[in-house]
N, C-alpha and C positions, 0 to 999 in steps of 0.2 A: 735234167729238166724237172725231174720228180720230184729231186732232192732242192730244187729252188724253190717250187711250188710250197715244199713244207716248211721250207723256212721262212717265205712269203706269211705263209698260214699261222706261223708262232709270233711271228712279233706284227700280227693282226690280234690275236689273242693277245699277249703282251702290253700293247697297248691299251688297248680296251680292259683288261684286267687293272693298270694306272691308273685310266682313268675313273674305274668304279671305284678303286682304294682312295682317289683324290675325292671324291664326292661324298666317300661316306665320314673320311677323314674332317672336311670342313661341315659336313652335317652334326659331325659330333662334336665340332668348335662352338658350332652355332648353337646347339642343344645345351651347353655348358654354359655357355654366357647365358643363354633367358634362364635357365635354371638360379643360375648362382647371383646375376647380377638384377635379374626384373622382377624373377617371381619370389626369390628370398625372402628379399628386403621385405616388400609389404603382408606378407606368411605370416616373418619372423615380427613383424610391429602388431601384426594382428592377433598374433599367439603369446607375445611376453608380454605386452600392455596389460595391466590389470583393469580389470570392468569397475569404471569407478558408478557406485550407485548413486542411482540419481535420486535429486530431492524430492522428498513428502512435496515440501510448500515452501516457500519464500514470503518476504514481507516484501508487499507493494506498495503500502505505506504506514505509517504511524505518527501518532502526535506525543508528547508530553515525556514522562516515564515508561520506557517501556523494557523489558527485558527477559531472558531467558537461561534456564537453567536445561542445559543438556544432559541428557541419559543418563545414568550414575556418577554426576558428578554435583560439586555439592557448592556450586558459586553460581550465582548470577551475573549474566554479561550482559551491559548493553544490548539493546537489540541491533541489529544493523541491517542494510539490505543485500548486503554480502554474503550472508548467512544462508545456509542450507538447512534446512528445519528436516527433522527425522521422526519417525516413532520415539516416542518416551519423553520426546523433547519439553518441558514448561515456559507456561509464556505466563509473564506477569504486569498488569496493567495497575500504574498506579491514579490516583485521584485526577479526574481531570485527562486521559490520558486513553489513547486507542489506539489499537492496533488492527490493519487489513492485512489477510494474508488470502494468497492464493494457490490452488491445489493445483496437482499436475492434471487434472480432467477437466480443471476451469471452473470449478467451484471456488466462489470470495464468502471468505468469512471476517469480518469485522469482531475483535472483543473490544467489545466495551469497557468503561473505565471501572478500577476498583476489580477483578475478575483473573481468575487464574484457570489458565485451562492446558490439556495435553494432547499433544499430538499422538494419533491413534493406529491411523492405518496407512499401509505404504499403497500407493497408486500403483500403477503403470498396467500391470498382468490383471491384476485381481480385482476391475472394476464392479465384478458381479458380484462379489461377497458384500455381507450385511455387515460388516462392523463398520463403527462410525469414523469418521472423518477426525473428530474431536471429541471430549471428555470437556464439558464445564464441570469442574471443579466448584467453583465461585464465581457471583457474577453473571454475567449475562453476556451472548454473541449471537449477533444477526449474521442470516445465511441468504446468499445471493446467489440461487441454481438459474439464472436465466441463462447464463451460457456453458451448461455444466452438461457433460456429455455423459454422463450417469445422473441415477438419483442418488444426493449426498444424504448422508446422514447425522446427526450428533447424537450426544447420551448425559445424563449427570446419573449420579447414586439411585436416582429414581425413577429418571425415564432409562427404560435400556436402550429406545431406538426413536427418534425425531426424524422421520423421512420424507421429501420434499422430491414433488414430480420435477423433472427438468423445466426451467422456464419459471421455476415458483422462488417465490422468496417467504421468510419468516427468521422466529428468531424463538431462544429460546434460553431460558431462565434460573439456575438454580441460588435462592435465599436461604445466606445461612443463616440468618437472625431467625426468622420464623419458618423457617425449614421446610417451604412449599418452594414446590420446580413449576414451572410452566413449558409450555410448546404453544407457539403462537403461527397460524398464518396468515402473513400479510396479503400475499397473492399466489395465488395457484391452486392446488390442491397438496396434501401431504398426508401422515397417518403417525401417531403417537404408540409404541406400547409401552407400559410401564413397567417397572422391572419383578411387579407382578404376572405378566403376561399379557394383563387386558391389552387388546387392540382398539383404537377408537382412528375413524376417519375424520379426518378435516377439511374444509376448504376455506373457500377465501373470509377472513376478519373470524376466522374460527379459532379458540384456545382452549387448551388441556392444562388442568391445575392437579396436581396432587400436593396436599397439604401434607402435615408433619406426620400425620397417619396411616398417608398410602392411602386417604381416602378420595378418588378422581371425580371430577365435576368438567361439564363442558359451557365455556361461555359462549 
């Protein structure tokens, strides 16, 4: 009777030992497919995908001639609205002829006809840093911060900083015939320094001129 009892008792263990070897066996079935077949995949597209960066600005629109010379290259293309504008990038405006572009913060910059200018700073991380949005080279480009989640900013040779509260607009000027830059505001408030240092505040129908000698006047 003893000796049935224990045999009774072994294949009670016996089974129950199956059954735990069955359970951990399809646990590690189960553990093998989400690994291999659900969490891979989207890991491995998350990890090989290169980070492609994203654009400075885009053109929203333009009229006439417009076109642009990218980073260290030495041809002018078309403009298009297909285009991804980067730091270094030049935009060239010919007679008669404009160009709107839009930042990734929501600042519109319009260049005006006849006007070369360069794209400056990369958006996205570094809203808080002080370099300008643009470089007029040449020409002139009106700035429209009213839906601009930062304060933008522009620069030529002579101003070093054109900075515009959010909600403001203005525009701003550099002539290379008589070699005076301007910073105009149309609306809002903003602040000029020149690339002397002076700072001067502005508000609304206020203008910052430096003439060909670095000498500043306010209209």
């Amino acid at each position: 009777m003893a000796r049935s009892n224990f045999e009774i008792e072994w294949q009670t263990i016996s089974v129950r030992t199956i059954k735990i070897v069955i359970v951990l066996f399809l646990a590690a079935i189960c553990g093998s497919v989400y690994w291999f077949w659900l969490r891979n995949p989207a890991d491995s597209n998350q990890n090989d995908t290169p980070t492609l960066a994203e654009s400075t600005a885009r053109f929203i629109d333009y009229e006439g001639k417009v076109e642009v010379k990218p980073k260290d290259e030495f041809v002018w293309n078309p403009a298009s609205f297909k285009m991804d504008l980067q730091v270094g990038d030049r935009i060239r405006t010919a007679p008669d002829s404009l160009a709107k572009i839009k930042f990734e913060d929501g600042t519109e910059i319009t260049v005006q006809s006849d006007s070369i200018v360069v794209i400056s700073k990369q958006m996205g991380a570094s809203h808080k840093e002080e370099s300008p949005l643009m470089v007029i080279e040449v020409g002139e480009s009106d700035v429209n911060a009213e839906r601009s989640a930062s304060a933008p900013s522009l620069s030529t040779s002579k101003i070093s900083r054109f900075k515009l509260a959010p909600g403001s607009t203005g525009s701003v000027r550099a002539d290379d015939q008589s070699g005076e830059h301007s910073g105009t505001i149309n609306k809002g408030f903003g602040e000029v320094t020149t690339a002397r240092g002076e700072t001067t505040q502005l508000s609304e129908l206020e203008q910052i001129k430096v003439d060909k000698d670095f000498v500043t006047s306010k209209v």
